[in-house]
N, C-alpha and C positions, 0 to 999 in steps of 0.2 A: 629531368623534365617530367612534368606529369603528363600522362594520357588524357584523352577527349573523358573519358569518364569520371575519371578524378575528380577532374574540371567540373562538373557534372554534378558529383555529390559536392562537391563544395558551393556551386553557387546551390544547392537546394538547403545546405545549411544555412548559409546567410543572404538569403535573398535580396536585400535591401544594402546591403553596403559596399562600399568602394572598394576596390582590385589594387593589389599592391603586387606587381609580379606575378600575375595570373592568380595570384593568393585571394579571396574574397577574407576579410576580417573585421569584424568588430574591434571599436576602441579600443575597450578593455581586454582585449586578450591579442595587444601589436608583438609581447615578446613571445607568445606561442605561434604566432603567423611570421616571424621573421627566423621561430628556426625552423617552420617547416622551407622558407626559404632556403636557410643555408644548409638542412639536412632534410631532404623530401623522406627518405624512409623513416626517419623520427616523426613526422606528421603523418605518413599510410599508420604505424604502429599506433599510433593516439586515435584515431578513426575506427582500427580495428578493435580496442580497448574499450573506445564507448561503445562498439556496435556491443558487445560482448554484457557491459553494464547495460543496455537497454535490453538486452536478451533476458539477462539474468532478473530485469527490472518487469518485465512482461509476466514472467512464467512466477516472479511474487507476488504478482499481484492476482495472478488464477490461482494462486497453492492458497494465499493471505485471506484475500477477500475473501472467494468463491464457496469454498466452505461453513465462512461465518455468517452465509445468509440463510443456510439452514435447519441451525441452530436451534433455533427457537421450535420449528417443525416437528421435529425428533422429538423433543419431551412431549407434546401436544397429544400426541396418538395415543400415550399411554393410557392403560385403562386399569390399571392392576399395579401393587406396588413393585412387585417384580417384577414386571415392564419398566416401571419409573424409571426404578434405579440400575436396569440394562441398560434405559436409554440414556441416561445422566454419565452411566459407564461411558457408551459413544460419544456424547459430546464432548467430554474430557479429553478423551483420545482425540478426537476433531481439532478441538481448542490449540495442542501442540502444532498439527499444522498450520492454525492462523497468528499464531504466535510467533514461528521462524519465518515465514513468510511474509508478516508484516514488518517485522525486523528489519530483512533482506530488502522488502520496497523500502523504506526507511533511509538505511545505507547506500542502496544505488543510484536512488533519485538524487541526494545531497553528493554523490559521488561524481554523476553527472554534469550537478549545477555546476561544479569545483572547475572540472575540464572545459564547460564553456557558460564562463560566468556570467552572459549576459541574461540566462535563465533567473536571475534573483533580479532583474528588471521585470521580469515579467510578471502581470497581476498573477497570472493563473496559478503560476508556479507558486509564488510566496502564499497566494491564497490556501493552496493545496497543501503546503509543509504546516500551515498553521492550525487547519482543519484535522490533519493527521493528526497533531500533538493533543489537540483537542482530543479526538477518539482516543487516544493512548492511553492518555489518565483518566479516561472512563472504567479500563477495569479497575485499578485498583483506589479511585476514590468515588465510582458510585456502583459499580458493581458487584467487587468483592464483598464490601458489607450488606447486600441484598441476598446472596446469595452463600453466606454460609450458612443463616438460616436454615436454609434448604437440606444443605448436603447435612446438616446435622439430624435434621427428622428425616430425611432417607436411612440415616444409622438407625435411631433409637425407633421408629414407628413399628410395632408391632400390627400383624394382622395385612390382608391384601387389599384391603379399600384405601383410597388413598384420599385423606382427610381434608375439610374444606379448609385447614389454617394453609394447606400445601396452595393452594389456588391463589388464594391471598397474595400469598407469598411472590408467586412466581408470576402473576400478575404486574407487579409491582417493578420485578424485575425485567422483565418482558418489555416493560413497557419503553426503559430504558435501552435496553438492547436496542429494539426496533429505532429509538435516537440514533445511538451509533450507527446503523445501516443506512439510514439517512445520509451521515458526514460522508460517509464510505460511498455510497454512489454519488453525493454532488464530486467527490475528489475523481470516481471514475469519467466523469462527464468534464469536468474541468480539463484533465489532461486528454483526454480525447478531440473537444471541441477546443480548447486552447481561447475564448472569447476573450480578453483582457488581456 
């Protein structure tokens, strides 16, 4: 039997739909709501699972995002070429954590829709995986070619002024980044506000 809470968390997950044995369920998922009927701790362990995926789905998305709003900050300050290219150091180092990070939001989010599929009904949802995939192959089909430029005249430039082709440069690339930050917080605001 379930407790008064269980009960509890399950109608806060499906608010809207019909009770099968104190079970709340969505159509699409009758055979995961008829074994937590015939095994209730096989349905606590799936509960426990996704809370675990939405944990892990939380603390990607402050490692992912959070960092890579940054970004662009850190080079900015520089004023000397050996600042540039300390700061261009940091951001690399940065970059790996929005890069496992965003990975892990990636994985968890698509792990969670899996366990309760009625998420790929939802606009917000589909909107938000589509928006991701969008951001994704922004590094490597508009920003990696903006930006090897760069890390190339960070190598060869001689001298501590740091040259106006660099501003060009980075300009150009900036400008796209700041796109990406955009996709990145309509997705924050998507799965927060849930509007669709």
């Amino acid at each position: 039997m379930f407790c008064h809470n269980e009960l509890s968390l399950e109608s806060r997950i499906y608010p809207k739909e019909f009770t099968f044995y104190h079970i709340h369920f969505v159509p699409g998922s009758l055979i995961l709501s008829l074994h937590a009927w015939m095994l209730p701790g096989f349905w606590i362990s799936i509960m426990t699972f996704y809370s675990f995926l939405l944990l892990v789905h939380v603390f990607s998305a402050i490692l992912g995002l959070g960092p890579g709003f940054v970004m662009i900050y850190i080079v900015t300050r520089a004023t000397t070429m050996t600042e540039l290219r300390h700061a261009y150091l940091i951001r690399n180092r940065i970059h790996v954590f929005v890069m496992v990070g965003g990975t892990l939001l990636l994985l968890t989010g698509i792990a969670m829709g899996s366990i309760h599929t009625y998420l790929f009904q939802a606009g917000w949802y589909i909107t938000s995986l589509v928006l991701f995939v969008v951001a994704l192959t922004f590094g490597p089909v508009v920003l990696s070619p903006r930006s090897k430029p760069i890390k190339a005249l960070l190598k060869t430039h001689q001298g501590e002024e740091i040259p106006e082709a660099y501003y060009q440069m980075a300009k150009r690339l900036f400008f796209f980044e700041r796109i990406e930050n955009l996709i990145f917080l309509t997705i924050i605001v998507l799965m927060i506000l849930k509007p669709f």
